[in-house]
C-alpha positions in Angstrom: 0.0 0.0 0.0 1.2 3.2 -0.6 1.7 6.0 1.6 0.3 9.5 0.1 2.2 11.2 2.7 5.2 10.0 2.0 4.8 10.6 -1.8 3.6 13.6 -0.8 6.3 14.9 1.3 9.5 13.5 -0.8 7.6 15.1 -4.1 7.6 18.5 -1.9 11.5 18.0 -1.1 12.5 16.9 -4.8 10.9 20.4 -6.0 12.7 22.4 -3.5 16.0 20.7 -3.7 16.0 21.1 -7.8 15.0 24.5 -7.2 17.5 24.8 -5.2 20.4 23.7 -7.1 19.5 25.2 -10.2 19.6 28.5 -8.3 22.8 27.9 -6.6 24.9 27.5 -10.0 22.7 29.8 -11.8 25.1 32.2 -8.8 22.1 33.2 -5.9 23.5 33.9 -2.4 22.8 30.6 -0.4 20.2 32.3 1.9 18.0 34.2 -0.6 18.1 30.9 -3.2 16.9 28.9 -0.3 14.1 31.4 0.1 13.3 31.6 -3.4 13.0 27.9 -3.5 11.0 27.3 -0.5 8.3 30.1 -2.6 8.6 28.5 -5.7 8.3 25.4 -4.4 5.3 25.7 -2.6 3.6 27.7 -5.1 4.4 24.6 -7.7 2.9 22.2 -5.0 0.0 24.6 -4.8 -0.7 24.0 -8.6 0.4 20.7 -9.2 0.6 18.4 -6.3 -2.7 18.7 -5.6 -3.7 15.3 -6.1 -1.0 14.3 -3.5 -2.0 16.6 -1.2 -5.8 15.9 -1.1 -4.5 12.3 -0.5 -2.4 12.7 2.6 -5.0 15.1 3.8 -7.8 12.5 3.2 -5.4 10.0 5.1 -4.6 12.2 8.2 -8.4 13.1 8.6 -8.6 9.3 8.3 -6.5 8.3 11.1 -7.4 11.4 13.5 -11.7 10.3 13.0 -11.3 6.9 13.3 -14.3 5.2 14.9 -13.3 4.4 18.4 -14.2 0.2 19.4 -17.2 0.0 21.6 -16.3 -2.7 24.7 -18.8 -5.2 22.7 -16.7 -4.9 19.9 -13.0 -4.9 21.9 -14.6 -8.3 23.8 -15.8 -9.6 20.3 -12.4 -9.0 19.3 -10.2 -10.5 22.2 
């Protein structure tokens, strides 16, 4: 099974990090090409990712709502 978070999360960091390292030999300071990145990137995910995102969202609502056992059910289960 796979894990929209994780998907989600390492698509996030590929963005930033080729950002990133096209800026830093294209000759930005370190600190202001990080920043740029981190904008671009999230603006991208924004746009794009938003398949991904609605899955990992879907998945944490998913595990935060989940239908606590009833002590019929626990004993039913045991």
């Amino acid at each position: 099974m796979k894990n929209p978070i994780l998907i989600y999360t390492l698509a996030r960091l590929g963005v930033f990090s080729v950002l990133l390292t096209i800026m830093l030999l294209a000759g930005f300071p370190p600190l202001w090409a990080a920043l740029f990145s981190a904008m671009l990137s999230l603006a991208f995910s924004l746009i794009f990712l938003r398949h991904s995102r609605e899955a990992s969202s879907a998945k944490l609502y998913d595990s935060v709502h989940k239908p606590k056992k009833t002590a019929d059910e626990k004993a039913e289960d045991e």
